[in-house]
SELUMPA-231150 format. One record per atom (N, C-alpha, C): residue in one letter; x, y, z. Coordinates in pm, whole numbers, always signed. Layout:
<sites>
SITE   kollum       c1       c2       c3
SITE        A        X        Y        Z
...
</sites>
This chain:
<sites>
SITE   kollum       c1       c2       c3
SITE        X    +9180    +9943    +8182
SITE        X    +9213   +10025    +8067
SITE        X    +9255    +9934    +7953
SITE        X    +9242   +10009    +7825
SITE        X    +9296    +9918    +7666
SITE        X    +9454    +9957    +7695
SITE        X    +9489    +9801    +7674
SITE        X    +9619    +9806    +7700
SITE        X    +9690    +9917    +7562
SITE        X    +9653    +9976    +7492
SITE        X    +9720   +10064    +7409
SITE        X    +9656   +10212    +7510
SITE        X    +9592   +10236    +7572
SITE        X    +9587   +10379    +7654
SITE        X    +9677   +10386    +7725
SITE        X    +9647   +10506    +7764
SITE        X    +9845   +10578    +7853
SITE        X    +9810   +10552    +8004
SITE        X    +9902   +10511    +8052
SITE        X    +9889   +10484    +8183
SITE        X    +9830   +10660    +8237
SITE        X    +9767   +10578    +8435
SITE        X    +9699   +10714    +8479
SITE        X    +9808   +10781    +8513
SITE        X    +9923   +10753    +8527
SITE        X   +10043   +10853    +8588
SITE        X   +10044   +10940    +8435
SITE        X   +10050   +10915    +8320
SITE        X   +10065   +10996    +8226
SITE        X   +10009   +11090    +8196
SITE        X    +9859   +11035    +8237
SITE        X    +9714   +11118    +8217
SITE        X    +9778   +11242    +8269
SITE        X    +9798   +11152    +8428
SITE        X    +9779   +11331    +8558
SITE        X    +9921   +11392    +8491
SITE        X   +10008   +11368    +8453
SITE        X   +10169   +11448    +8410
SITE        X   +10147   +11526    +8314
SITE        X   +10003   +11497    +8197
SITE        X   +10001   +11548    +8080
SITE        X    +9894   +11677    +8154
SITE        X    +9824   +11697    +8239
SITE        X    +9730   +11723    +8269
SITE        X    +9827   +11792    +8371
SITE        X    +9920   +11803    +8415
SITE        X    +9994   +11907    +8543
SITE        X   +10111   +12015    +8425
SITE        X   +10080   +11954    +8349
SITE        X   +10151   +12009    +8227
SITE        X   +10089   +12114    +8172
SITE        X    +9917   +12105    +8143
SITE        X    +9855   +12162    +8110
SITE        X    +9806   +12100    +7945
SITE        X    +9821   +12005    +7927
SITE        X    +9816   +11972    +7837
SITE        X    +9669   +11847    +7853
SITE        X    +9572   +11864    +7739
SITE        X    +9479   +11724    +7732
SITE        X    +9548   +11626    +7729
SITE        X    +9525   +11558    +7803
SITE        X    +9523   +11421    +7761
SITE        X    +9443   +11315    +7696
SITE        X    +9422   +11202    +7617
SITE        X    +9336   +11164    +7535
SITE        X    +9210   +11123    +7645
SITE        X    +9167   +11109    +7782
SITE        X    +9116   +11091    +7834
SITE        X    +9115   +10918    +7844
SITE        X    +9137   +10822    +7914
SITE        X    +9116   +10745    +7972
SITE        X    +8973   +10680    +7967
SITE        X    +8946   +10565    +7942
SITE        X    +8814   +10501    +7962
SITE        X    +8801   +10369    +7997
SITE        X    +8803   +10357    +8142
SITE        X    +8812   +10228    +8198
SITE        X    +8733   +10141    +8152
SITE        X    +8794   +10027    +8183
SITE        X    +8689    +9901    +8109
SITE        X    +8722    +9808    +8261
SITE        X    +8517    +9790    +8333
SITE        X    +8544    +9744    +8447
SITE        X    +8527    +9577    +8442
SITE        X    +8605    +9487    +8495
SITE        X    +8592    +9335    +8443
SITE        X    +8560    +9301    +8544
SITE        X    +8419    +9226    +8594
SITE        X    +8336    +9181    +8728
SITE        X    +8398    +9042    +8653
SITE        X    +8413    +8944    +8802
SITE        X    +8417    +8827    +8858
SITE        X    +8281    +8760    +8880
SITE        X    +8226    +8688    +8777
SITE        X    +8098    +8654    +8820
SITE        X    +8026    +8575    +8938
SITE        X    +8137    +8518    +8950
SITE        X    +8178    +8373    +9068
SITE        X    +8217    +8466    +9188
SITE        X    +8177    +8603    +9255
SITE        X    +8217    +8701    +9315
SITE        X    +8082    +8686    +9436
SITE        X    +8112    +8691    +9575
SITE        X    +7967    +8713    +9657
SITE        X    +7889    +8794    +9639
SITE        X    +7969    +8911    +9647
SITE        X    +7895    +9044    +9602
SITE        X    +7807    +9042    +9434
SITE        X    +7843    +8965    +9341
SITE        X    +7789    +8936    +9246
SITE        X    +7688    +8873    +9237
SITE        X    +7688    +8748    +9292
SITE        X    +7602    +8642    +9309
SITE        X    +7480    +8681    +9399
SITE        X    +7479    +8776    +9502
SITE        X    +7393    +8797    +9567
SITE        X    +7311    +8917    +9503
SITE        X    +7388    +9002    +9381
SITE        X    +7310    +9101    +9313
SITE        X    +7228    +9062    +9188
SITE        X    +7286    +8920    +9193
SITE        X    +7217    +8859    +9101
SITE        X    +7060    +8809    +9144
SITE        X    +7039    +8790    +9285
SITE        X    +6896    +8764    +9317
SITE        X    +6829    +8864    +9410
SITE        X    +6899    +8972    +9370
SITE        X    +6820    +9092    +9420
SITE        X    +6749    +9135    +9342
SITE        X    +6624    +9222    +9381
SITE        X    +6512    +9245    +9271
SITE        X    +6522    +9396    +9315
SITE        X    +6624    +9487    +9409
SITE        X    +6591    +9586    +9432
SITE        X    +6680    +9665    +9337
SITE        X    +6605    +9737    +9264
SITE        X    +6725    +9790    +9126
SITE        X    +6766    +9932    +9213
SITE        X    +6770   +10000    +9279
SITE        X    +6820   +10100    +9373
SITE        X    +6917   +10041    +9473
SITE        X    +6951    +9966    +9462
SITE        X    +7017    +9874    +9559
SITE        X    +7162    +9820    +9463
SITE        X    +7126    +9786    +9330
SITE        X    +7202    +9732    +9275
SITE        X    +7257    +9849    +9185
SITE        X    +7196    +9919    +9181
SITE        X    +7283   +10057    +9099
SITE        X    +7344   +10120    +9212
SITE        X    +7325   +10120    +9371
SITE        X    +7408   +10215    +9433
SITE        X    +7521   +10114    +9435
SITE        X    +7536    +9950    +9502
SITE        X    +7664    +9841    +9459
SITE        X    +7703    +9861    +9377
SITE        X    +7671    +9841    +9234
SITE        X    +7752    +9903    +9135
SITE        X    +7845   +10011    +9078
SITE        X    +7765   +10116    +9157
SITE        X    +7843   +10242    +9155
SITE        X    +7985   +10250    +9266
SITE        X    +7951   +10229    +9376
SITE        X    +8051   +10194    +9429
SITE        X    +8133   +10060    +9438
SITE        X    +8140    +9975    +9358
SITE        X    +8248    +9863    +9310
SITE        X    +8331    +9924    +9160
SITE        X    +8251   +10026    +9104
SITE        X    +8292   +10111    +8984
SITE        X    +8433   +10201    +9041
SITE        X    +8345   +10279    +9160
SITE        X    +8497   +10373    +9187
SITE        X    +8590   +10263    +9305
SITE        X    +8550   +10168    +9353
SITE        X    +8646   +10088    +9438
SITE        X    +8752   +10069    +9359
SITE        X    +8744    +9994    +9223
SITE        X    +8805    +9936    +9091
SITE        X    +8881   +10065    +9084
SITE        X    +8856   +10189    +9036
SITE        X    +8896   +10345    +9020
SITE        X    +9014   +10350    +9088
SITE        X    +8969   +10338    +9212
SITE        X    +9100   +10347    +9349
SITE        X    +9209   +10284    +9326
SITE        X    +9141   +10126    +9298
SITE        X    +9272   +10052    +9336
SITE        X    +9380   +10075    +9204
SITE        X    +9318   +10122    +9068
SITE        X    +9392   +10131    +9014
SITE        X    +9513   +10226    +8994
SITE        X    +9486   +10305    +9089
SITE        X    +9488   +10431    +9120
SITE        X    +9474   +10570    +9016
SITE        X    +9341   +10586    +8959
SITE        X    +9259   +10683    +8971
SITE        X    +9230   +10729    +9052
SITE        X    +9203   +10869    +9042
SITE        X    +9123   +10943    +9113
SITE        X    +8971   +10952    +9098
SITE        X    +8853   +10983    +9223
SITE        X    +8740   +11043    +9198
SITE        X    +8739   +11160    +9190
SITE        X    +8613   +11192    +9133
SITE        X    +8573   +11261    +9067
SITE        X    +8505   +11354    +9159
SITE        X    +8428   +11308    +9206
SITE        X    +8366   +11355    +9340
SITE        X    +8382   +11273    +9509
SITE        X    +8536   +11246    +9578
SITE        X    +8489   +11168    +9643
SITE        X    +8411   +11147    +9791
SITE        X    +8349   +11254    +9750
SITE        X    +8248   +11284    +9884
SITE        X    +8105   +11228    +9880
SITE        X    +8090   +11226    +9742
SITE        X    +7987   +11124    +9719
SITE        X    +7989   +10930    +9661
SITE        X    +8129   +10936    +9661
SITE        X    +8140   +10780    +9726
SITE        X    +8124   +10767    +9839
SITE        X    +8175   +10861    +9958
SITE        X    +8181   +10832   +10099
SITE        X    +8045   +10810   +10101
SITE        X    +7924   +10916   +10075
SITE        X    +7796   +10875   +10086
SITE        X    +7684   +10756   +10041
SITE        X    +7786   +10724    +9936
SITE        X    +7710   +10586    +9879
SITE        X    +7727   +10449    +9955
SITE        X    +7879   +10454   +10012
SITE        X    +7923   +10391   +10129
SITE        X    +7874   +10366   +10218
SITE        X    +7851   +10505   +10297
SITE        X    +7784   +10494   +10440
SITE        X    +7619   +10487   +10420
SITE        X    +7557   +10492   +10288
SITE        X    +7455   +10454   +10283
SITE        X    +7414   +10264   +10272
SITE        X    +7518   +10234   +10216
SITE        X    +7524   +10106   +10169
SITE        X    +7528   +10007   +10299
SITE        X    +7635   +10118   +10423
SITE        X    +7650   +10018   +10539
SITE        X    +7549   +10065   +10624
SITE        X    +7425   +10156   +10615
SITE        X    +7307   +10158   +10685
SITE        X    +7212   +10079   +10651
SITE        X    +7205   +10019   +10569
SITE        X    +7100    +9923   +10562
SITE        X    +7119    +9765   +10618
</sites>
């Protein structure tokens, strides 16, 4: 997040309140020097690298502690990711 946005505890307080909040817009910062990076870097499968991406997007989400949005379809991007 821009360090001038409201923390996510504020978001959800303004939002149990009933009130908008300005909405939040993460800004995700990849490690280029990262395995998971480096190896998406010589992948040519672009279905492959948009489902990694998507789920290193809401991993980042989590730890910050956000919530998903849907998280039944992370679980699926997951357990798709560890079937291959």
């Amino acid at each position: 997040m821009d360090e001038n946005d409201p923390g996510i505890q504020m978001e959800r307080m303004m939002r149990a309140m009933g009130q908008a909040g300005p909405g939040i817009k993460p800004i995700l910062e990849i490690n280029g020097d990262h395995a998971i990076v480096k190896t998406l870097e010589s992948c040519s499968d672009e279905s492959y690298i948009a489902d990694v991406s998507e789920v290193l997007f809401d991993q980042a989400l989590l730890v910050s502690g956000a919530e998903l949005k849907d998280p039944m379809e992370f679980v699926k991007a997951v357990n798709k990711l560890l079937s291959k």
